[in-house]
C-alpha positions, 0 to 999 in steps of 0.5 A: 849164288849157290843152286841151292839158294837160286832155287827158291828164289826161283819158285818165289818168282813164279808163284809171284807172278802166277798170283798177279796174272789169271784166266780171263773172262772172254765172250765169243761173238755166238750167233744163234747156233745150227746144230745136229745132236747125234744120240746114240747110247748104250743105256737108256737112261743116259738120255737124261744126262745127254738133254743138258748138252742141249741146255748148254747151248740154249741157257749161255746164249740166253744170256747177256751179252747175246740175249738169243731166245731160245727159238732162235736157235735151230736145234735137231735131236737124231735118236738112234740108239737104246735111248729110243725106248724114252719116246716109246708111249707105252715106256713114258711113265718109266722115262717121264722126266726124259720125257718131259724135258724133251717136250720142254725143248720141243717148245723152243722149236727143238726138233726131235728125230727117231731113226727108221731103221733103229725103230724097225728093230725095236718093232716101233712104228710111227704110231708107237712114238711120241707125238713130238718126234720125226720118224726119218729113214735112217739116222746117217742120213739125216745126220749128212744131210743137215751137216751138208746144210752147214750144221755143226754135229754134236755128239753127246759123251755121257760117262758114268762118274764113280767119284764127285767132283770134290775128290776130283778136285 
């Protein structure tokens, strides 16, 4: 046979067998989940965007097969960066959705932390904080120490897209 006429013959084959195989639905055996959420970011509102990562881990397990309730997790939210101006009470009607969705995962036992150190640079004292926020003496710290207690660290990336998903695709 000629290579000319061995190659679609070839590509025939493969595109047939691609069709007949596919991604496969598999559903890990999750326990409810031990997690430190490191936030830092260079833009506040980015926090917004950040809060789905939490949604991530709650809204899938809620689910069936695992059916966890939302407090069965033990979820901790470490601030440290320019998004620490979202749990400021003087700055809550500009980040209120922010704001909002926090005291939402707050009532799932979400433990939200503001580093000691981050809140001395912004002059903010505990006073100055939301009333659903843990004022720690340094985000590292806090961070090592619930790692050191077996939680899985989850670090946020929040990029700002400048095309939509269907010019991606």
């Amino acid at each position: 046979m000629r290579p000319t006429t061995l190659l679609p013959l070839l590509l025939t084959a493969v595109l047939a067998v691609s069709a007949v195989h596919a991604a496969e639905r598999v559903d890990t055996p999750y326990e409810p989940q031990k997690v430190i959420v490191d936030m830092y970011f260079d833009e506040p509102q980015k926090m917004a965007t950040a809060l789905y990562w939490i949604r991530s881990i709650i809204n899938p397990l809620s689910e069936e097969p695992y059916g966890y309730i939302p407090d069965e997790h033990d979820i901790k939210v470490v601030i440290h960066g320019t998004e620490i101006v979202t749990v400021a009470k003087k700055n809550e009607e500009k980040y209120q959705d922010i704001v909002s969705r926090m005291r939402y995962y707050d009532t799932f036992g979400v433990e939200f932390k503001v580093c000691g150190l981050a809140a001395d640079d912004y002059d903010y004292a505990a006073e100055d904080l939301q009333d659903f926020i843990d004022l720690v003496p340094s985000a590292m710290t806090e961070i090592v120490h619930w790692q050191n207690q077996g939680y899985a660290l989850l670090t946020p990336k929040v990029y700002t897209r400048t095309r939509s998903i269907q010019e991606i695709r």
